[in-house]
KEGUBA-153517 format. One record per residue: x, y negated, z of N, C-alpha, C in turn; residue in one letter. Coordinates in steps of 0.05 Angstrom, whole numbers, plus 5000, padded with zeros to 4 digits. Example, Ala and Ser with C-alpha at 12.3 -4.5 7.8 and 13.67 -1.06 7.14 Angstrom:
2
526451145156524650905156526450665156A 525750455142527350215143525849995157S 
end
This chain:
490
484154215332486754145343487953915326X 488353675332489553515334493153515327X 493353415300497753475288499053195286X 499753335317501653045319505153165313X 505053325287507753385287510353305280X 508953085279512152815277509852505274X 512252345292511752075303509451975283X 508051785286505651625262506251345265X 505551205255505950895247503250765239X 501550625246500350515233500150275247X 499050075216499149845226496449705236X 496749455261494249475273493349125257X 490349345248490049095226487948985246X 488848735255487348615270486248365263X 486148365242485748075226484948145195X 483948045180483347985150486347845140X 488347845148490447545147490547535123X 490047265123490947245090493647135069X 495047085093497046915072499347025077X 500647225056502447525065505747515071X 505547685078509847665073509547785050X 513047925037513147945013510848094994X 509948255006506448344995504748415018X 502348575021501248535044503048585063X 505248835068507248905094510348865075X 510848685063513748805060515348625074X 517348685095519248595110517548385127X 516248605144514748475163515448375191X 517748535192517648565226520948495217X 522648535245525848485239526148735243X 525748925256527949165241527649325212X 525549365206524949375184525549215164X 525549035161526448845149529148895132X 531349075150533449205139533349485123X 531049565129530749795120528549795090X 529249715065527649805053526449955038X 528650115043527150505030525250645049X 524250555069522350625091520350385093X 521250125076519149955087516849975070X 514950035077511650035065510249785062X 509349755040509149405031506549395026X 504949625014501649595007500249975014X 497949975017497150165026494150115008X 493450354990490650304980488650614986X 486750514985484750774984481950704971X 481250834954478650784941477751074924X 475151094920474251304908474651294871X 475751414868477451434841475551404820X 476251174803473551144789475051064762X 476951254754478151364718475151494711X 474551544700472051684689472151984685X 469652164703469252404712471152434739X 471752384753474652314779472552194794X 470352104805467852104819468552254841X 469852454842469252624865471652714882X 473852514869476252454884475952204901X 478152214920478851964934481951894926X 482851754915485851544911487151454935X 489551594938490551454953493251324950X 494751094950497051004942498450904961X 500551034970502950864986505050684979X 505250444976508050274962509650194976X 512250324970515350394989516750214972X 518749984988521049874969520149674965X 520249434981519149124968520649024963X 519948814938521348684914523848734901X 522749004884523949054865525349004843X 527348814845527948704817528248924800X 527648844769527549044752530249104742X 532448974741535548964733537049054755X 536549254781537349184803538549404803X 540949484786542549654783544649684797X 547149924804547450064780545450334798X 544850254827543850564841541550464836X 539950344828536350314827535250314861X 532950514860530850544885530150724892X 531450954892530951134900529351234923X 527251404946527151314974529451534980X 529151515009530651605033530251945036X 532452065025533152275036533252355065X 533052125081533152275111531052155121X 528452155108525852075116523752255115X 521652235135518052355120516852125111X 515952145090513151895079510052065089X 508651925099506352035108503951895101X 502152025090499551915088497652105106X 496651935132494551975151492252055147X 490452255153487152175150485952285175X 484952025184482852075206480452155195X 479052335200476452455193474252515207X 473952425238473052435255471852225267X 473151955265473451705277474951655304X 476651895318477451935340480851765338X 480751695313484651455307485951605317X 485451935306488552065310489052255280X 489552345266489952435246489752705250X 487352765226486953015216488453125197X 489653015184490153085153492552935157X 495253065146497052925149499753005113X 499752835096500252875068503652795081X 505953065077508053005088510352945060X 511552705056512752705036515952725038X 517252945027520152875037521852935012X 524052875014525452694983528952864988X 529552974958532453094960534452924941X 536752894936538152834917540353004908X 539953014877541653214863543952974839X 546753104857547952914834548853124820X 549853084794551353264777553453174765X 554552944784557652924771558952904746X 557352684734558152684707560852484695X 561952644680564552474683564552534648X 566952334639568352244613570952314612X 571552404592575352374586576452144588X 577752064610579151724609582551874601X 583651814580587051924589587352184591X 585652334591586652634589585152704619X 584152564626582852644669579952624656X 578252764670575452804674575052584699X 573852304688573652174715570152074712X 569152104740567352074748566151874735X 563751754727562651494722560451394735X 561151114743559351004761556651004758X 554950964742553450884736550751224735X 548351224741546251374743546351424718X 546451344703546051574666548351474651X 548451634626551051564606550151554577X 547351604586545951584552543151574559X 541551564526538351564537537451864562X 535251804568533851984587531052064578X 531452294584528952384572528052574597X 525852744604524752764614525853004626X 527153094616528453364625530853264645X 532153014641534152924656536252874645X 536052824620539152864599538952574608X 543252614611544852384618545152314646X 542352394652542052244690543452324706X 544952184719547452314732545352344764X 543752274768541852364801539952444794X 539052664797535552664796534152844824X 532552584831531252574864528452804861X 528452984871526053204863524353094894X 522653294905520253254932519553404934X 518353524958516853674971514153554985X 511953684983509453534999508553715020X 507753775050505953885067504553835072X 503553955080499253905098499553965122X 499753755138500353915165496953805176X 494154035191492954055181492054255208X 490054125224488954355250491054615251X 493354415264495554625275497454725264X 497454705231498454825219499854665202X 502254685186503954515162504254745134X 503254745117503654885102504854655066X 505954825054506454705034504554665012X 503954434999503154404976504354584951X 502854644932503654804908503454624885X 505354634868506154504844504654624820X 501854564815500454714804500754734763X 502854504771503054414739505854594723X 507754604746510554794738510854994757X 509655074769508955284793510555194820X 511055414831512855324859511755054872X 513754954888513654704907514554544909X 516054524884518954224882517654084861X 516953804862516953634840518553404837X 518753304812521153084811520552924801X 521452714805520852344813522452274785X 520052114767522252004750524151834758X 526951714738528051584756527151214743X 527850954753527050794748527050684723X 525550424719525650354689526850194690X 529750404676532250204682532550014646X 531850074630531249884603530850054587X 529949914555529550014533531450214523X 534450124529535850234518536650524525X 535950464555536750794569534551014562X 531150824569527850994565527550734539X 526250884522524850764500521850744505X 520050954508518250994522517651064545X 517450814568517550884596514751014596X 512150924593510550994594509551374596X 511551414566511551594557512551884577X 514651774589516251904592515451974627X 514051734631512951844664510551944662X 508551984644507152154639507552454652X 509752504642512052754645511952854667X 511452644695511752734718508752654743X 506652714717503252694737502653014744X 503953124763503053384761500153474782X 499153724777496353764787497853944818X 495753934833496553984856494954244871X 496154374880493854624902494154614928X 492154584938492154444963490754634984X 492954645002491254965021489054905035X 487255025035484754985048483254825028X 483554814997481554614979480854874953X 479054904949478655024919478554924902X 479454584900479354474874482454344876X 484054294858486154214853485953894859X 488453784868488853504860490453364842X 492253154849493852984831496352854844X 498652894836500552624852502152554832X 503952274835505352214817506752144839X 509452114839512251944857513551794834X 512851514830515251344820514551074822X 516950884801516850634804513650624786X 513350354795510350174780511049934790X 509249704775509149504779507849474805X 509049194810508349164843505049144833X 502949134839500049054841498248844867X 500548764877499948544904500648294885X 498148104900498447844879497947604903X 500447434897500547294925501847024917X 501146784921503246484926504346504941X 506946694941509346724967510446454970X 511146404960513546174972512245874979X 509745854972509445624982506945755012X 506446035013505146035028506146045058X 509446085060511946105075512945875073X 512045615056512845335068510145165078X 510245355104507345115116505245145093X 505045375084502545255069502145065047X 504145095033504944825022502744904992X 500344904996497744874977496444834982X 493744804970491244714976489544944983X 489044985008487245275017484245264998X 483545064990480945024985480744944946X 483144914940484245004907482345164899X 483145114867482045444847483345684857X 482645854847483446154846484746154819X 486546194817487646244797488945964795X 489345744802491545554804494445594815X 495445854823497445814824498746064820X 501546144809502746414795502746544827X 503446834813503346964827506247084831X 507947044855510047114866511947354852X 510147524858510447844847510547914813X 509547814802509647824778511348044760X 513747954767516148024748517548264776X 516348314797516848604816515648854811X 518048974820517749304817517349334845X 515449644842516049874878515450124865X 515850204895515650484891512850614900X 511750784886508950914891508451104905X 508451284923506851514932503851614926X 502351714893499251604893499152004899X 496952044911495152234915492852184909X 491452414888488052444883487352674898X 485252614922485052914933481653024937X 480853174929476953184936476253124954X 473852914950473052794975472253094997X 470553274984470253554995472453575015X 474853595009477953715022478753495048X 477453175045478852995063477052915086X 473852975081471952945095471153185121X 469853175142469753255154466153355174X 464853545163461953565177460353315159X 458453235175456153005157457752665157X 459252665169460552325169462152365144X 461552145122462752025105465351965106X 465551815128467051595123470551725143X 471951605119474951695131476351425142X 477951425154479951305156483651335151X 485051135137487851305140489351075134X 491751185146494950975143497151125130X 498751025121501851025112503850975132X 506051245138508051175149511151215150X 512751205156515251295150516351335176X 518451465171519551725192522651725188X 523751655207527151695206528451955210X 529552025215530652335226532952235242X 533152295272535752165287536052365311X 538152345324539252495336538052455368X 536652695385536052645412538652535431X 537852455446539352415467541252635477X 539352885475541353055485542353275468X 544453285459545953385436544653345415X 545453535403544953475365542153515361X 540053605379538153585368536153365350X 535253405328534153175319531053145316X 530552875323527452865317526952655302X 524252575297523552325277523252185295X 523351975281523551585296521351465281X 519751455283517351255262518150935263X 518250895242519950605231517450415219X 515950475208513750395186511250535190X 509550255190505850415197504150135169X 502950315154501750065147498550245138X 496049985146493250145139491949955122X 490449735144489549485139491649285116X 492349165105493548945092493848725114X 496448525117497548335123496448335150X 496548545171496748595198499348495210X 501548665211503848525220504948315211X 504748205190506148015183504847745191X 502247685203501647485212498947485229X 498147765245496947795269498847785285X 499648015289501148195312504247965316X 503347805335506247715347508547755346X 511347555342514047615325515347835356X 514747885379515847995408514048325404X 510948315388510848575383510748785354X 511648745333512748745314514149015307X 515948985316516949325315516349515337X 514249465352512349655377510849755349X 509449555338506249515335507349805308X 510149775291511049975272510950235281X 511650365306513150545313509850675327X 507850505330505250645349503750785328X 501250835351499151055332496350915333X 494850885312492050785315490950835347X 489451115359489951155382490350945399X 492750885402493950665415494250335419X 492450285393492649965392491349815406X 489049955429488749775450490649515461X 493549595451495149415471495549165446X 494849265439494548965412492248825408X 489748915425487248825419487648455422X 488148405441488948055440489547855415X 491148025399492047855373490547905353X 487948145364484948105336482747945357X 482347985377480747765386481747445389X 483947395395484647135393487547075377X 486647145349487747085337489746805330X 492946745316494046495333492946335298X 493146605278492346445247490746245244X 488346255252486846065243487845755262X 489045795285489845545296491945385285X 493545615277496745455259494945275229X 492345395226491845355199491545115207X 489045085221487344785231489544615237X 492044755246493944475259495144365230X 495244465206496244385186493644295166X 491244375173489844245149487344085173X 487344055197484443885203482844145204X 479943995200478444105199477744195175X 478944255156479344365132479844625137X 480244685156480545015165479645035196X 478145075201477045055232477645305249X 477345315267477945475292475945605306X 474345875296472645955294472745995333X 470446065343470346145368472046425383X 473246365407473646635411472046775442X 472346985442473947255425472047285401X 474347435380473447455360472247685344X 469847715366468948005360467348145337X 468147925314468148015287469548155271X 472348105280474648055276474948465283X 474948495310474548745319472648915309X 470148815296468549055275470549075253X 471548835241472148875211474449075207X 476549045232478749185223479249485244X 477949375267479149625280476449875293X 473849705277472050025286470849975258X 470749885233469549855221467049745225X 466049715197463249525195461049775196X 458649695210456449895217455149785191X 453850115174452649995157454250075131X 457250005130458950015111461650125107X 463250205133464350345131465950375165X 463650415182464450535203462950835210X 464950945222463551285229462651265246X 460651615251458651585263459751545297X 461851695300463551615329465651465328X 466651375341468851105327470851035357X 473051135367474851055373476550785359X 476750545371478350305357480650375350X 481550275327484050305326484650275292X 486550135285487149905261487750185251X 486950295224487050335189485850275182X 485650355153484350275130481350465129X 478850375115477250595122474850615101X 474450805088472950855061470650905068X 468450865068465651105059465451255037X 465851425038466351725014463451654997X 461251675009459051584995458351374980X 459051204983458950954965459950954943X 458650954925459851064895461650864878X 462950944872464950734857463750554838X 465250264840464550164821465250154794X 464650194767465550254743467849954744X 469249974735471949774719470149504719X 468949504693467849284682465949214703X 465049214729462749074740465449114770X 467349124774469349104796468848754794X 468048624825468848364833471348424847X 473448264851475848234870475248154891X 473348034896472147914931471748154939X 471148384932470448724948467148594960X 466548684990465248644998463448454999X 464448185002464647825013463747814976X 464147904954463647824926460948084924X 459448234939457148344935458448604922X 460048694923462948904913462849154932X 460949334935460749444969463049754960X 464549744933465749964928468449744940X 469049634947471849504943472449344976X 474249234986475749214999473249045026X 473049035046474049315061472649525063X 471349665046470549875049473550115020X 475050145048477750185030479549995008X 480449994993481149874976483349904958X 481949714929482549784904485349674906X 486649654872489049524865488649244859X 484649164848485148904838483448784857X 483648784886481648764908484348564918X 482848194924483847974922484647954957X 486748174964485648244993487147975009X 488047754994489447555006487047345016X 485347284991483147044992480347215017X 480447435006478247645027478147545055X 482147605066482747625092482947335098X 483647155086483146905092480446745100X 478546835085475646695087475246875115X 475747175109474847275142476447135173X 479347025168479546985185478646755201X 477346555180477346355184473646355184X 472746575188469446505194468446705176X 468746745156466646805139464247035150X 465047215165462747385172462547325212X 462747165211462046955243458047055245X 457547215262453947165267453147365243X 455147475227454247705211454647895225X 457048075235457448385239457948285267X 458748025282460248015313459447645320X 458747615344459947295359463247195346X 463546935342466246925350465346615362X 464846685385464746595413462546415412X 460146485429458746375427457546075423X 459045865434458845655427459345525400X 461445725380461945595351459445615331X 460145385320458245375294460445265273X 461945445255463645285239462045245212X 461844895209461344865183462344915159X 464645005163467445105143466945395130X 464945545146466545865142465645925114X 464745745098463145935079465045805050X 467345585056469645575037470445685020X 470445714998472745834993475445854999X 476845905012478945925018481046144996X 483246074992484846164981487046094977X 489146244966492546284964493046064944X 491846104920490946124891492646234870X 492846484888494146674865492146884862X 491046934836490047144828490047264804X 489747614803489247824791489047754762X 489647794735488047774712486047884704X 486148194720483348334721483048634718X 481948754729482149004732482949224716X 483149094694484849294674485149084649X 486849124629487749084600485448864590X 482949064598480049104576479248834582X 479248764613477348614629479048384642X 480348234615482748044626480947764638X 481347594652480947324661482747154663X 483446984647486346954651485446594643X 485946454665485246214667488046034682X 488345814675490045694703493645814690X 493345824722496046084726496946284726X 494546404719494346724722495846824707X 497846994699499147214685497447414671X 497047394651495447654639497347884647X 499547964650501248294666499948404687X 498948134701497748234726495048364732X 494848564720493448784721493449034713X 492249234717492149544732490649684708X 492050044717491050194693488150274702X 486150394688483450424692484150754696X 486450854700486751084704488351204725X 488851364742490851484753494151534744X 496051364752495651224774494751014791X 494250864768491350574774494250354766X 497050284783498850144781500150204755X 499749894737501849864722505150054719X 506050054692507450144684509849974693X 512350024708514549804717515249704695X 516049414702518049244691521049324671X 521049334656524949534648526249264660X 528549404658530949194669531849084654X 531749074617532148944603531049064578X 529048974558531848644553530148454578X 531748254589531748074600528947894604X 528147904580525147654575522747874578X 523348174589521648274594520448224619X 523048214650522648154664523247884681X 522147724672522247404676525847234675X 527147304674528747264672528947104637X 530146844630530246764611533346924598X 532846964572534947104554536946804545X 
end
C-alpha cells in the first residue's frame, strides 16, 4: 500500500541545468520565493562513506536560502506550521514508499531583566552565552520525526535521550554568545530507532554551511563568463552563506526494497491551511526538490509553482521542458556555436533525469518521473579518490548516481545539457552531430575539495569551501561575528 498521507512535492528534474538560482532550488519559482522557511535549496543522497557507515545511505535536505550569518535578532528557525519530508521511492513506481515526516515546535521562555523596578521582556533570542542545555536562549525549537510507511505513520524514537522529541541547536549566532560552535552542535547528533529497522540510525537538524558552489551573479547577468573558462576561475557566490540541514543516516537494509538496489527520493514541504469548508485543515505542498537546478531553469516561468505542489507520478505533464529543452538555445543565442543546440527530442535528457541511467542507476521497473536516484550497490567512494565530475569524471559513486556535497552538480548539468552523453544512454535527435559536446563547460566556480585533508585550491577557489568527511558531511556554519569571519570587512 502506497502513503500518500499528506501532499508531496517533487521537483521534475528534467535537465542536468547547470547554471543555478540562489543554489540548486533556492527561490525558484514566485511563490516560493516568499516563503523561505519552506523553500528547499539543495537535496543530497549518497551512500555514507565516514568510515565503517558503508552500510548506510545519507540523506540531506537544505531549508532556508542565503543565510546571512549576522541575520539577527530572530535567526532561522523553520516553520512551525509545516511537514519537511524526505521521500523514498523503492520500487521505481514515483510514488513513495518511505516517507521521513519532519515537524518543528517553538518554546519561548520569556526571559526578561529588571528595567526600573518592571520585569521587561527582552528582545533578543539569548541574554548570555549558550550552552547546550539552553542557558540564556530565550526560544528553543525541539522536532518530532514519522515513518509514514505501507499504511501506517508511526513515530521515530530518540534513541540517544529516549522518548520522541529532539532539539535543534539554535544558530551560530557568534563567538561571543557559542565559543565552540562546533562543540556545542555535536550535542545535538542523536541515534535513531526506526520502526520496522533492527539497526539504529542518525539525524542532526541545524544550521551548516551552505555546501552549493555557484558564480551566481554573473550567471543571472546573461552569462556574463566564459562557459569554456577554468574551473576554479571564478569565486563562489555562496561562500560566506548559511542554511538549514535536515541530514538522516538510515540502513540501506531499512530503505531498500526485494532484489532492486536502487532507490529513488525527493524533499518536500507542506503548509497546514484551512479547507474550504470550515475549519478543517489540510496540507498544501509548497516545495518539491530531487534532481538539482530543475525548476529554476527547465521547467517554464507559467509552470513553476504547478511543477512545486506535484508528485513524481505525475510529471508526465512536464515531459516537454526535458525533451525540448529552451537552456541550451538561450545558451547558443549568447555564445554561437560555442554552445550548440544539441538535437531534439532529447531523449537523453529523459534517461538521465527522469527514469534513470540503465546500467547505473535505473531500477529494475521504472515509472518516469523526476528525483534523485542512488544504486545502494555501488560502493562508495573513499574521500581521497572522490572526483567532483561524479559520473562524466569516471566517479560512478557520485552525482548522478545520487549525490555527494562536493559533486560539481553545476559544471555536470551543464556539459549534460549541452551534449555530453548525446549517442551514449539516448538520440538527441537524430540528425545532430555536435562538435561541442565534449567541452568543458563550466560556471567556474568550484569546490576546494572534499574535505580539509584533500584541499585544491587554485584560481578562485576558497579553501572554506569544503565538507566534513563525516556525518553530517556539511560544514560547520559561519558565526555572525566577529565580522571578518563572515566576509564582511571589520
Amino acid at each position: 500500500m502506497k502513503t500518500r498521507a499528506m501532499s508531496r512535492s517533487t521537483l521534475l528534474a528534467a535537465t542536468f541545468l547547470p547554471l543555478c538560482a540562489v543554489a540548486s532550488s533556492h527561490r525558484e519559482a514566485p511563490s516560493i520565493a516568499g516563503q523561505p522557511r519552506v523553500d528547499g535549496t539543495d537535496f543530497y543522497m549518497f551512500r555514507s562513506y565516514e568510515p565503517g557507515r558503508s552500510a548506510y545511505v545519507t540523506f540531506i535536505a537544505n531549508y532556508i536560502p542565503l543565510e546571512d550569518p549576522a541575520g539577527g535578532p530572530n535567526f532561522f528557525n523553520l516553520d512551525e506550521n509545516a511537514v519537511y519530508q524526505i521521500n523514498v521511492d523503492n520500487d521505481g513506481d514515483a510514488v513513495s514508499d518511505l516517507s521521513f515526516e519532519f515537524t518543528f515546535k517553538n518554546t519561548f521562555k520569556d526571559l526578561a531583566v529588571s528595567a526600573g523596578g518592571d520585569k521587561t521582556p527582552v528582545p533578543l533570542i539569548n541574554i548570555g552565552p549558550i550552552n547546550p542545555a539552553g542557558a540564556n536562549l530565550n526560544l528553543i525549537q525541539t522536532y518530532s520525526i514519522a515513518l509514514s510507511h505501507h499504511g501506517r505513520r508511526e513515530e521515530i524514537g530518540n534513541a540517544t535521550l529516549g522518548g520522541t522529541t529532539f532539539l535543534k541547536p539554535t544558530d551560530n549566532i557568534g563567538h561571543k554568545s557559542i565559543g565552540d560552535y562546533a562543540e556545542y552542535a555535536s550535542h545535538f547528533l542523536y541515534d535513531i530507532s526506526i520502526p520496522g529497522c533492527s539497526m539504529p540510525g542518525r539525524v542532526f537538524v541545524g544550521q551548516r554551511k551552505d555546501g552549493f558552489v555557484v558564480n551566481l551573479g554573473e550567471v543571472f547577468d546573461l552569462v556574463n563568463t566564459n562557459p569554456v573558462g577554468p574551473r576554479g576561475g571564478e569565486p563562489n557566490t555562496l561562500t560566506h552563506k548559511n542554511v538549514t540541514s535536515l541530514a538522516l543516516e538510515i540502513p540501506i537494509q531499512c530503505v531498500t526494497s526485494g532484489k532492486d538496489p536502487v532507490i529513488g527520493a525527493w524533499t518536500t514541504a507542506s503548509l497546514r491551511t484551512k479547507g474550504d469548508w470550515g475549519d478543517h485543515e489540510h496540507w498544501q505542498q509548497v516545495s518539491r526538490l530531487g534532481m538539482p537546478l530543475v525548476n529554476e531553469l527547465v521547467i517554464g516561468l507559467p509552470a513553476k509553482d504547478k511543477f512545486n505542489a506535484s508528485e513524481p507520478v505525475h510529471d508526465t505533464q512536464f515531459l516537454s521542458y526535458v525533451t525540448n529543452p529552451s537552456l541550451p538555445v538561450l545558451l547558443n543565442s549568447l555564445f554561437g556555436n560555442a554552445a550548440m543546440v544539441p538535437g531534439m527530442p532529447r531523449n537523453d535528457l529523459v534517461a538521465a533525469f527522469l527514469t534513470g541511467v540503465k546500467g547505473i542507476n535505473q531500477p529494475l521497473k521504472v515509472t518516469p518521473g523526476e528525483m534523485l536516484r542512488l544504486n545502494t550497490s555501488t560502493p562508495p567512494t573513499p574521500v581521497a579518490a572522490q572526483n567532483d565530475l561524479g559520473v562524466l569524471g569516471g566517479d560512478l559513486g557520485g552525482f548522478p548516481n545520487g549525490r555527494r556535497p562536493y559533486d560539481d552538480v553545476v559544471d555536470i548539468t551543464l556539459r549534460v545539457a549541452e551534449g555530453a552523453l548525446c549517442g551514449a544512454i539516448g538520440n538527441c535527435g537524430a540528425e545532430t552531430k555536435d562538435p561541442n559536446n565534449g567541452l568543458p563547460y563550466t560556471d567556474g566556480a568550484r569546490s576546494a575539495g572534499p574535505d580539509a585533508a584533500h584541499l585544491q585550491v587554485t584560481g578562485a577557489i576558497d579553501p572554506t569551501d569544503t565538507y566534513l568527511s563525516v556525518f553530517p558531511y556539511l560544514m560547520t556554519p559561519i558565526p555572525g561575528s566577529p565580522n571578518g569571519d563572515n566576509g564582511v570587512a571589520e
